[in-house]
PDB file with SEQRES, HELIX, SHEET and CRYST1 records, atoms N, CA, C and O in Angstrom:
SEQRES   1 A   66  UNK UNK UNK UNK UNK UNK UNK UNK UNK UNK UNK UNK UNK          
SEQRES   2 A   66  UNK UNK UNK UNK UNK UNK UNK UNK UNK UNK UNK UNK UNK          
SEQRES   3 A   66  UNK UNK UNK UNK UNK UNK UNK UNK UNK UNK UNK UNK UNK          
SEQRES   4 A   66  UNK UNK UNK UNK UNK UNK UNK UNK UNK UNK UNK UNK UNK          
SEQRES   5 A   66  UNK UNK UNK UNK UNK UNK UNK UNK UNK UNK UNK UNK UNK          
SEQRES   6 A   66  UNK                                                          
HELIX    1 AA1 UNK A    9  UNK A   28  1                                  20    
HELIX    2 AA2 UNK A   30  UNK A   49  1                                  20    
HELIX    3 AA3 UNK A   53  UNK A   63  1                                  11    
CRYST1    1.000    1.000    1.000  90.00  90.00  90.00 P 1           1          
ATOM      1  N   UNK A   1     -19.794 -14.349  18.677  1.00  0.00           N  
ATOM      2  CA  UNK A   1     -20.028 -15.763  18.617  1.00  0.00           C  
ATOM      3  C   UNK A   1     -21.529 -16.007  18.735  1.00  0.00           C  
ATOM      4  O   UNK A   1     -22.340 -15.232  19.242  1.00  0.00           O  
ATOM      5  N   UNK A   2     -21.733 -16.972  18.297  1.00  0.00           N  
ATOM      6  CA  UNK A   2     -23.416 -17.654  17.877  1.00  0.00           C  
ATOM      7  C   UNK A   2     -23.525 -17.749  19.200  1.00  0.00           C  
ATOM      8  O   UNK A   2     -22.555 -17.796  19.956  1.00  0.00           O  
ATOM      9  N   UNK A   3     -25.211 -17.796  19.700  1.00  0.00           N  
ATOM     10  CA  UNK A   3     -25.778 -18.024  20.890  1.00  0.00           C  
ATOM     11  C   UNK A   3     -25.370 -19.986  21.187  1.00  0.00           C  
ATOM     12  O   UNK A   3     -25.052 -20.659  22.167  1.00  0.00           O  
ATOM     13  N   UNK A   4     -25.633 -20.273  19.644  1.00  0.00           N  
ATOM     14  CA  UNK A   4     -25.567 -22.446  19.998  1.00  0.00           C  
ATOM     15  C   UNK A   4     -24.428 -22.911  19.956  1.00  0.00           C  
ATOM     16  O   UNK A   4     -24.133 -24.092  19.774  1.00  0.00           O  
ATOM     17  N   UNK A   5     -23.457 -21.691  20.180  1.00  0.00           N  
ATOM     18  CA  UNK A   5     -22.230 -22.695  20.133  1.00  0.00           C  
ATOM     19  C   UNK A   5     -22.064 -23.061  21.897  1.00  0.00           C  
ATOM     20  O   UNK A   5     -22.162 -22.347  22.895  1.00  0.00           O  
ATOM     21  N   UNK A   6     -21.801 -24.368  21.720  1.00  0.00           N  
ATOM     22  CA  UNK A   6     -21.828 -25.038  23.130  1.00  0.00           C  
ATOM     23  C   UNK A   6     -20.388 -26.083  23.083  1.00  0.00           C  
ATOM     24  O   UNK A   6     -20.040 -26.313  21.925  1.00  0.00           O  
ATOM     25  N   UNK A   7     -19.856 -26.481  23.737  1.00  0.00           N  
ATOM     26  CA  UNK A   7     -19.228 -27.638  24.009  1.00  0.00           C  
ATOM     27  C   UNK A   7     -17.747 -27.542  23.292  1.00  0.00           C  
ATOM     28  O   UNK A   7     -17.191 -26.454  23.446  1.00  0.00           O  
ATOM     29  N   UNK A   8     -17.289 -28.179  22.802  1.00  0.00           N  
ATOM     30  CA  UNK A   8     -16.169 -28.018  21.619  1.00  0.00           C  
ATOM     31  C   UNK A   8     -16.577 -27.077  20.409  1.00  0.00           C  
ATOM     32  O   UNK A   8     -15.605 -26.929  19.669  1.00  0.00           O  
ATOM     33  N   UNK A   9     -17.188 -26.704  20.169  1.00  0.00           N  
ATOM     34  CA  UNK A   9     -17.409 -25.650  18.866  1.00  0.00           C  
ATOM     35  C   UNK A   9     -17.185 -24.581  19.799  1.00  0.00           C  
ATOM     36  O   UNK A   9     -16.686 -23.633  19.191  1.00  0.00           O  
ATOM     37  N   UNK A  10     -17.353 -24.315  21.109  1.00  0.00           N  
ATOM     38  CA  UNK A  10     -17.201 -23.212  21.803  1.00  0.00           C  
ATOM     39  C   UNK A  10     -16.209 -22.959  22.343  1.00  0.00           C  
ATOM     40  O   UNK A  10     -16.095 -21.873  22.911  1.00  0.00           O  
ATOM     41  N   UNK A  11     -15.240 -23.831  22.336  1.00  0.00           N  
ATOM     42  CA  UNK A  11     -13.659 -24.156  22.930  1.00  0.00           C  
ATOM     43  C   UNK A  11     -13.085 -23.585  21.754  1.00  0.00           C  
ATOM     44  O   UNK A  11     -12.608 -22.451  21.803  1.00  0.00           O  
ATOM     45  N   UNK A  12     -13.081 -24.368  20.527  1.00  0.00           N  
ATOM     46  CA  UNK A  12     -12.508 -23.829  19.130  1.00  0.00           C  
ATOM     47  C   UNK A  12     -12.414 -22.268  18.865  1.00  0.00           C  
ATOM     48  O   UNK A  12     -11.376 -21.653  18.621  1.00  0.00           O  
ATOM     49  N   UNK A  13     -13.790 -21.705  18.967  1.00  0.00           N  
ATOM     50  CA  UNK A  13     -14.259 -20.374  18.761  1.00  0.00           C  
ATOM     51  C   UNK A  13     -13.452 -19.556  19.657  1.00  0.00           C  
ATOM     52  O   UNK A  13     -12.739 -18.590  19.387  1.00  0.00           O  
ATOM     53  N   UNK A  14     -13.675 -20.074  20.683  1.00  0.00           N  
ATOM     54  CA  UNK A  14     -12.948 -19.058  22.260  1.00  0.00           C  
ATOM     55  C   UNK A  14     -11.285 -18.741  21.644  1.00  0.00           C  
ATOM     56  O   UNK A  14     -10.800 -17.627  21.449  1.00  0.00           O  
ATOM     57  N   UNK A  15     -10.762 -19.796  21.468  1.00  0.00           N  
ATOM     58  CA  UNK A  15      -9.352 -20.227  21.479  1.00  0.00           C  
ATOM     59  C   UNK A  15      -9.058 -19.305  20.323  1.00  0.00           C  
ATOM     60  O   UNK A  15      -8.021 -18.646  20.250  1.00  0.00           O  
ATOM     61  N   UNK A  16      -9.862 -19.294  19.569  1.00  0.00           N  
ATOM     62  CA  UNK A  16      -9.447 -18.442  17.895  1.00  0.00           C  
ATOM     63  C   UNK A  16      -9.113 -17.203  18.562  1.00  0.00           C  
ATOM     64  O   UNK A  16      -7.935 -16.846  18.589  1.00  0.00           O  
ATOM     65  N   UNK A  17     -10.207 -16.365  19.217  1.00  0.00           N  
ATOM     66  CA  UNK A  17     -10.523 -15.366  19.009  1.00  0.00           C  
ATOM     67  C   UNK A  17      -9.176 -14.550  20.210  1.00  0.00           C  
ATOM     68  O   UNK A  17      -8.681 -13.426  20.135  1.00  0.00           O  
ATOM     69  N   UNK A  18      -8.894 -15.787  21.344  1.00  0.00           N  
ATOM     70  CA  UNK A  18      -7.847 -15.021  22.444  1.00  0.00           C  
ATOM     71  C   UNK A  18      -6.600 -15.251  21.269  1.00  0.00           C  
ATOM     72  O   UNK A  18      -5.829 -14.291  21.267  1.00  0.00           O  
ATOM     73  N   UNK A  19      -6.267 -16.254  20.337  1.00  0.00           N  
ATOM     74  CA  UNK A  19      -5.080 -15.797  19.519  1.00  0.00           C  
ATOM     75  C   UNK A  19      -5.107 -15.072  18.443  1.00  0.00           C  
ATOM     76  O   UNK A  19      -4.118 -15.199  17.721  1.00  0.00           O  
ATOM     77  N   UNK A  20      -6.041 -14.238  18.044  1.00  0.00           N  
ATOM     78  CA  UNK A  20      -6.595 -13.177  17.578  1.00  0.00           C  
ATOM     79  C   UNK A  20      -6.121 -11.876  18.679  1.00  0.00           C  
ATOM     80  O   UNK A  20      -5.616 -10.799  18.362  1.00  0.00           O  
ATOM     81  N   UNK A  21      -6.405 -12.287  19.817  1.00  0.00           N  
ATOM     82  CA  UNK A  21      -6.071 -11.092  20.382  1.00  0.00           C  
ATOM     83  C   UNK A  21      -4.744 -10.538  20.838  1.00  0.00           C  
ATOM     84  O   UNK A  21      -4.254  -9.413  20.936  1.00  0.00           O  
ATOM     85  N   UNK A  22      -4.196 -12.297  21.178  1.00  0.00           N  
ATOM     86  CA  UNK A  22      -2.947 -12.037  21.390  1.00  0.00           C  
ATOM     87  C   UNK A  22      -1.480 -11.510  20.373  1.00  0.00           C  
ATOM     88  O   UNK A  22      -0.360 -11.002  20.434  1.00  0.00           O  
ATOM     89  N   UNK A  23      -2.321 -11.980  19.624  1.00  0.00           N  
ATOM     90  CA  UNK A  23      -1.654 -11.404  17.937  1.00  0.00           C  
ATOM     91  C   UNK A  23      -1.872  -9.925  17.896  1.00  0.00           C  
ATOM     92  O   UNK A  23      -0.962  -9.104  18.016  1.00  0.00           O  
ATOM     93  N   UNK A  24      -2.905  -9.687  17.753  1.00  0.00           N  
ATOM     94  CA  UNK A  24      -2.973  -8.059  17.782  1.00  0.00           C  
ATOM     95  C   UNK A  24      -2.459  -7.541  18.775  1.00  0.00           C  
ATOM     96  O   UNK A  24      -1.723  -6.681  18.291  1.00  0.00           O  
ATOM     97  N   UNK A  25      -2.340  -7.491  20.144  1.00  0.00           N  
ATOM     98  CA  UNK A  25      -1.491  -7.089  21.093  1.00  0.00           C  
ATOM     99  C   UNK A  25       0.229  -6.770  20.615  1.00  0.00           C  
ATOM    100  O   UNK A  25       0.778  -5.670  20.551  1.00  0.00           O  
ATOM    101  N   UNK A  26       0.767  -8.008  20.348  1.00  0.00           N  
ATOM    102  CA  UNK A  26       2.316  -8.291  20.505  1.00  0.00           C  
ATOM    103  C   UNK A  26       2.257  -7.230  18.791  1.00  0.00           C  
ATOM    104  O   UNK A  26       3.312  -6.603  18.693  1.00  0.00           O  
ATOM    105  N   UNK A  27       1.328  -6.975  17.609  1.00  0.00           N  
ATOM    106  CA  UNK A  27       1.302  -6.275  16.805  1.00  0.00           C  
ATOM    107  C   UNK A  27       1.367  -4.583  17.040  1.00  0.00           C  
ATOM    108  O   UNK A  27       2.096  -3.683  16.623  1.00  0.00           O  
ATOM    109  N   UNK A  28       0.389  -4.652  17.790  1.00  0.00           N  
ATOM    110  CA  UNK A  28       0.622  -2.998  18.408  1.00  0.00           C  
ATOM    111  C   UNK A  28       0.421  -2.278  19.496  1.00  0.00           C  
ATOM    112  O   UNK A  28      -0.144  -1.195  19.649  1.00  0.00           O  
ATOM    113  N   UNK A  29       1.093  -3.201  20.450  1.00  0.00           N  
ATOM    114  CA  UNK A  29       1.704  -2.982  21.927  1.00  0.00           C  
ATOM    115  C   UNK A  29       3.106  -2.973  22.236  1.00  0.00           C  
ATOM    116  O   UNK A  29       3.682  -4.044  22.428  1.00  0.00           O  
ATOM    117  N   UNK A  30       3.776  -1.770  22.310  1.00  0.00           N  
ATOM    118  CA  UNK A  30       5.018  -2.039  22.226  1.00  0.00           C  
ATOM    119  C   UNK A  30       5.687  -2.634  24.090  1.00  0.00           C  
ATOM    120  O   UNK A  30       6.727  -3.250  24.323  1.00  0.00           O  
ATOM    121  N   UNK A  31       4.560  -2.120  25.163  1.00  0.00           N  
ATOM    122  CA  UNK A  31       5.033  -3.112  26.367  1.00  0.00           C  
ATOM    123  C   UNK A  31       4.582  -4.233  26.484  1.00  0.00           C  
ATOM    124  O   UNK A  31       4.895  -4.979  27.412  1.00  0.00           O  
ATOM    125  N   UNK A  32       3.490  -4.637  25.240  1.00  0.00           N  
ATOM    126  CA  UNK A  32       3.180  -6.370  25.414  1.00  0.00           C  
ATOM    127  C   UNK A  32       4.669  -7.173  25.391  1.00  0.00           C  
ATOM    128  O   UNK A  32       5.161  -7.926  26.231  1.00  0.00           O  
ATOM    129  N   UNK A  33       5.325  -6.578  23.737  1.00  0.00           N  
ATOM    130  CA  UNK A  33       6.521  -7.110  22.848  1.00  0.00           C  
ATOM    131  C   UNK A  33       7.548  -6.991  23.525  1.00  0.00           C  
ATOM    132  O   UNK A  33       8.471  -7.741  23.207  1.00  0.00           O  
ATOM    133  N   UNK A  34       7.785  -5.984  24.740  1.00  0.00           N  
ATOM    134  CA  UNK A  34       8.886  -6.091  25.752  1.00  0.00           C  
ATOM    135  C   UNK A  34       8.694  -7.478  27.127  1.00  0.00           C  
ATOM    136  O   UNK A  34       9.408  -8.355  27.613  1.00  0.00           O  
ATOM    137  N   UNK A  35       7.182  -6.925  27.311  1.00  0.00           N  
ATOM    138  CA  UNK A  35       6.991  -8.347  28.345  1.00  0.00           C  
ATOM    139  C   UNK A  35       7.492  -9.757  28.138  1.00  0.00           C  
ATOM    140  O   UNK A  35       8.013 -10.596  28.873  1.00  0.00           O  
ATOM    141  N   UNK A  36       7.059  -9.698  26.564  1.00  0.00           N  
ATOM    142  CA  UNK A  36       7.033 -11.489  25.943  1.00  0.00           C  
ATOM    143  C   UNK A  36       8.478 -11.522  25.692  1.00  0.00           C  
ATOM    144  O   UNK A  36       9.016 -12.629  25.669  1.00  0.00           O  
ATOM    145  N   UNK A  37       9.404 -10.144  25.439  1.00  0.00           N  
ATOM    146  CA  UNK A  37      10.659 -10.816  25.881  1.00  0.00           C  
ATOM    147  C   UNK A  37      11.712 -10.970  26.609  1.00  0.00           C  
ATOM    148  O   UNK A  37      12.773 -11.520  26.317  1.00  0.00           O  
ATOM    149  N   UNK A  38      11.335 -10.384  27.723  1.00  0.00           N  
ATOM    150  CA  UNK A  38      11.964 -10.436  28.851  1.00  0.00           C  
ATOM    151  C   UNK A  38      11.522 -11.826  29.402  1.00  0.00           C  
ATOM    152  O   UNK A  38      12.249 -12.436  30.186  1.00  0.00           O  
ATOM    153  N   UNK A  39      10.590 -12.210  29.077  1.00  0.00           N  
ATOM    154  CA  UNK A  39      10.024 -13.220  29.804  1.00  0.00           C  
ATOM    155  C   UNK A  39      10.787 -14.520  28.990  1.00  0.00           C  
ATOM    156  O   UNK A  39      11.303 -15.460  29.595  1.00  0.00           O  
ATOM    157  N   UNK A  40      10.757 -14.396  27.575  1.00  0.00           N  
ATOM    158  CA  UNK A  40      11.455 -15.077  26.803  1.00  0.00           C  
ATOM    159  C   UNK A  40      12.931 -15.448  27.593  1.00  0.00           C  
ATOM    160  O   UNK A  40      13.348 -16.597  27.739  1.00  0.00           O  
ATOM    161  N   UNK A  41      13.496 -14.438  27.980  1.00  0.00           N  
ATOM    162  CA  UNK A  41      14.970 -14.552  28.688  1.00  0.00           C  
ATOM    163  C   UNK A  41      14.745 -15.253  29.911  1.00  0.00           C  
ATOM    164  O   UNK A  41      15.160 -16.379  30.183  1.00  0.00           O  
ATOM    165  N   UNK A  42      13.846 -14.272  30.840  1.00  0.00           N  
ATOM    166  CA  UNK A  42      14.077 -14.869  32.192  1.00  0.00           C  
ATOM    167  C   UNK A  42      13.749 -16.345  32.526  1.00  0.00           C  
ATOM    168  O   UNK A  42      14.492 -17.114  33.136  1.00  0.00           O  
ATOM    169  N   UNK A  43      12.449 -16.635  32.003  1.00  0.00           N  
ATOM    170  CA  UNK A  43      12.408 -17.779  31.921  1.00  0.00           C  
ATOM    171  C   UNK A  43      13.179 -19.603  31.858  1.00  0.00           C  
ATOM    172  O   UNK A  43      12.929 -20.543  32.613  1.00  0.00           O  
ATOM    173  N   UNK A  44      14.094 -19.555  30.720  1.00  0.00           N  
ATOM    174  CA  UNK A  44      15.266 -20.254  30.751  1.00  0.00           C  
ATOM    175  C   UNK A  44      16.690 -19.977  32.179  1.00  0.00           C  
ATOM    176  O   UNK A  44      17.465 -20.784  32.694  1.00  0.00           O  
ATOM    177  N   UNK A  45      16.509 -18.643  32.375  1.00  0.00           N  
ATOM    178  CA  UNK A  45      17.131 -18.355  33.773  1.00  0.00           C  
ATOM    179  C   UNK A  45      16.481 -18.506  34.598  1.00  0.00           C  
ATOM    180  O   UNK A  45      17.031 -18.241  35.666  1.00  0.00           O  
ATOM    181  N   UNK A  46      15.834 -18.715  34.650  1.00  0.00           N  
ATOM    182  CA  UNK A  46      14.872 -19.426  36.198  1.00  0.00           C  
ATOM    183  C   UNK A  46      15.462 -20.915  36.324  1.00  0.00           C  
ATOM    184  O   UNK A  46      15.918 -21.365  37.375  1.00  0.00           O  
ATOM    185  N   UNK A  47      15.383 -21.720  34.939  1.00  0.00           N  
ATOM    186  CA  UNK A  47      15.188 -23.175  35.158  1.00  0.00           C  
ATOM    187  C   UNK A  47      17.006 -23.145  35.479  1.00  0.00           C  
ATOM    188  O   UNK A  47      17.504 -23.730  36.440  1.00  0.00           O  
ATOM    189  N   UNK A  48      17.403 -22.748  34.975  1.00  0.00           N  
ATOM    190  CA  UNK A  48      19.212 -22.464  35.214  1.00  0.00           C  
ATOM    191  C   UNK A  48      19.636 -22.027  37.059  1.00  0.00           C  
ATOM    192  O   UNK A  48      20.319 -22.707  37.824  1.00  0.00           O  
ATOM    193  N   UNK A  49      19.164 -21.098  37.259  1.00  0.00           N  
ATOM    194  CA  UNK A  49      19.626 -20.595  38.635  1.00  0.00           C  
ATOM    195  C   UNK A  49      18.667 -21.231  39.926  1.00  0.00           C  
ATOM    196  O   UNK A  49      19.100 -21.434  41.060  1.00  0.00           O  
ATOM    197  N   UNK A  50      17.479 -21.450  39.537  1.00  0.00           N  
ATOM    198  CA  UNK A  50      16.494 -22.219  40.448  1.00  0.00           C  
ATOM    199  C   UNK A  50      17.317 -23.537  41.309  1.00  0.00           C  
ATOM    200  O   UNK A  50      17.829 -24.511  40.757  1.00  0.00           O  
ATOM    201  N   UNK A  51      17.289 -23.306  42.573  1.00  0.00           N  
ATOM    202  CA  UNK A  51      18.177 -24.649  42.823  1.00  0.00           C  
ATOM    203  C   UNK A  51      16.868 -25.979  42.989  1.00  0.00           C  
ATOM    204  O   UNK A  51      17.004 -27.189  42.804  1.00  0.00           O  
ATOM    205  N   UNK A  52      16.028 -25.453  43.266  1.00  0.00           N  
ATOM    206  CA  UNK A  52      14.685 -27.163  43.329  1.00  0.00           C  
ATOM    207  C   UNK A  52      13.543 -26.699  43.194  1.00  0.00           C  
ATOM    208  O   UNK A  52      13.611 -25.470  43.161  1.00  0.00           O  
ATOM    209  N   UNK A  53      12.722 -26.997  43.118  1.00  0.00           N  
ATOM    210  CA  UNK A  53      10.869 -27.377  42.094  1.00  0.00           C  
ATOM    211  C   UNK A  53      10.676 -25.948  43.158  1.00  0.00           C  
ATOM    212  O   UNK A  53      10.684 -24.916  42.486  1.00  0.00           O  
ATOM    213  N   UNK A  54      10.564 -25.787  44.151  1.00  0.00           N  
ATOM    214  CA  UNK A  54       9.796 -24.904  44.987  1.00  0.00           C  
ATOM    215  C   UNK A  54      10.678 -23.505  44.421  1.00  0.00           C  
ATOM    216  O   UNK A  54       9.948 -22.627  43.961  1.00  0.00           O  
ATOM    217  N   UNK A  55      12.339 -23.180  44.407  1.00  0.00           N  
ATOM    218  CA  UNK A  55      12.794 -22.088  44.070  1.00  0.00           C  
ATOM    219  C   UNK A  55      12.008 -21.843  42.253  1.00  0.00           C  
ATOM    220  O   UNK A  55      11.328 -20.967  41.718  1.00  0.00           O  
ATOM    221  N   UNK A  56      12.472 -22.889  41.919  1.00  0.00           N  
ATOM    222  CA  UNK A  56      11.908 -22.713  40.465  1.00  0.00           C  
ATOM    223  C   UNK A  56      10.838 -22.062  39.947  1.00  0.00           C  
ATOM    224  O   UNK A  56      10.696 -21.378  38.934  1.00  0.00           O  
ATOM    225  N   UNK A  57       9.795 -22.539  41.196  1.00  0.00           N  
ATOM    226  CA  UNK A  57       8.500 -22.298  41.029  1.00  0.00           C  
ATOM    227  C   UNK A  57       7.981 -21.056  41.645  1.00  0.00           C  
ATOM    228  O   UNK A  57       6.803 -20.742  41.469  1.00  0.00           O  
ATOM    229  N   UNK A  58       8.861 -20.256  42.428  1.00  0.00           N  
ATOM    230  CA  UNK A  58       9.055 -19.004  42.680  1.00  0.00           C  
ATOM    231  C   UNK A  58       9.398 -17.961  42.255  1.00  0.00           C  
ATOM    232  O   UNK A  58       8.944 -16.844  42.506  1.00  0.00           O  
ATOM    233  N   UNK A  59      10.465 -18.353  41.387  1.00  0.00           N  
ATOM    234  CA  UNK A  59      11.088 -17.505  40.231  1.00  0.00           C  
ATOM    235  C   UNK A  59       9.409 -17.549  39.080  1.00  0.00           C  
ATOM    236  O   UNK A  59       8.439 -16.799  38.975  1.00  0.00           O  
ATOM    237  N   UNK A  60       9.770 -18.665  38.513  1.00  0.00           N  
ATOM    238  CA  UNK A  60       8.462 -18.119  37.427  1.00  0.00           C  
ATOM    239  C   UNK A  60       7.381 -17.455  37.943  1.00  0.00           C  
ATOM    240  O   UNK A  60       6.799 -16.574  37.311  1.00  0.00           O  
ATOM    241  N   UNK A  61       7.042 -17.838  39.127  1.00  0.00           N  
ATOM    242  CA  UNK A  61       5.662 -17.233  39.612  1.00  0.00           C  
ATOM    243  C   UNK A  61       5.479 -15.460  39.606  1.00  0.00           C  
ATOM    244  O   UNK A  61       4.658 -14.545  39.535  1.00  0.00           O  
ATOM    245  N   UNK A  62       6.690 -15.740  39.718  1.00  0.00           N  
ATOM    246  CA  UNK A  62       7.143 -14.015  39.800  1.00  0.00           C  
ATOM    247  C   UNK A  62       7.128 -13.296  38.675  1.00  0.00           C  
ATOM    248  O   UNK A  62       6.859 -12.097  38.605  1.00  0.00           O  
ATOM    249  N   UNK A  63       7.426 -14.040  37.750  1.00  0.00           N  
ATOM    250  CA  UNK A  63       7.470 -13.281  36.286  1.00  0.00           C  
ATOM    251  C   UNK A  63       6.031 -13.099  35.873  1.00  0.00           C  
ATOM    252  O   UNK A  63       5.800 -12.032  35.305  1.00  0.00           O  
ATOM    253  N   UNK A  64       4.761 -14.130  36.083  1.00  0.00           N  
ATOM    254  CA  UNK A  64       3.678 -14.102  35.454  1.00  0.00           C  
ATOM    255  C   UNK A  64       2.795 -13.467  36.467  1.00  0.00           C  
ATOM    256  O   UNK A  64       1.576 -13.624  36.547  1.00  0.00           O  
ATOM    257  N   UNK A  65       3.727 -12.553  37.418  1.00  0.00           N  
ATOM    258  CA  UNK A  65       2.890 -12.020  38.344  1.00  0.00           C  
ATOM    259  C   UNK A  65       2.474 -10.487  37.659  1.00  0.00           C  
ATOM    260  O   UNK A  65       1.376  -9.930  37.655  1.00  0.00           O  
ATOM    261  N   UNK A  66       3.630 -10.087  37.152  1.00  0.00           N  
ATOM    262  CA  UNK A  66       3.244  -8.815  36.327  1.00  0.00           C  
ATOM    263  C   UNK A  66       2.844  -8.188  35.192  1.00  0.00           C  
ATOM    264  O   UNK A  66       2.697  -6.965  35.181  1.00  0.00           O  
TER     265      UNK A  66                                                      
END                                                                             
């Protein structure tokens, strides 16, 4: 990235380049492509078995812990 990118041209740029990366990851990482879907699952089972905002928020916390 250019030295003058500042402000929103530098938000834009940033943002490209982490879904650039994250693309290439889930492309040829085969424990990225397991993470994103386990997480895919557990996720919706969190909001299901969670009984209130604090369990809820325990369960997910847990998943994006690893």
């Amino acid at each position: 990235m250019k030295p003058g990118h500042t402000g929103l041209t530098h938000l834009v740029h940033s943002t490209r380049y982490s879904w650039k990366g994250l693309k290439a990851a889930f492309r040829n990482e085969a424990a990225f492509r397991q993470e994103v879907g386990i997480t895919a699952v557990l996720l919706p089972l969190a909001w299901w078995i969670g009984e209130g905002p604090i369990s809820w928020l325990l369960l997910v916390s847990s998943l994006f812990l690893c």
